[in-house]
Phi, psi and omega in degrees: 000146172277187164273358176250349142306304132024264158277347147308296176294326190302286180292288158028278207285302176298346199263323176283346169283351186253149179305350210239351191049028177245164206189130178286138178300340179283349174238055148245312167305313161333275162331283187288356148280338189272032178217348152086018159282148180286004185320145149288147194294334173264016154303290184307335177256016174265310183312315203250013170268297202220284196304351151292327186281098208307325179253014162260132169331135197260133215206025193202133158321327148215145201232155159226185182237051186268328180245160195238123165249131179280358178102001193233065178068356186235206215184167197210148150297125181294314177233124152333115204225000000 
């Protein structure tokens, strides 16, 4: 698995725990250590800052558009994944 499987599967499980399907990068970064992968934390906030987030600059040779940020720290899944 990459790391952006990873963290997919991370907002996924949180997304399925909030009333709002919404979820913070400190609890993805939780979430994907308690699972016991080893990323370094700033791999995880760069994929879900910016190279996952479908409304962040794109500032990487390659992007997805999987997480959507609302502007006030939390992030959604852009499609059910």
């Amino acid at each position: 698995m990459t790391a952006r499987d990873d963290i997919l599967a991370a907002a996924n499980r949180l997304a399925n725990r909030s009333s709002d399907r919404t979820f913070t990068l400190a609890e993805v970064i939780t979430d994907v250590r308690r699972s016991g992968r080893r990323y370094a934390e700033s791999t995880i906030r760069t994929h879900v800052t910016s190279r996952m987030c479908a409304n962040a600059p794109n500032h990487h040779a390659v992007t997805y558009d999987d997480l959507y940020s609302l502007g006030d720290g939390r992030y959604r899944l852009n499609r059910e994944s």
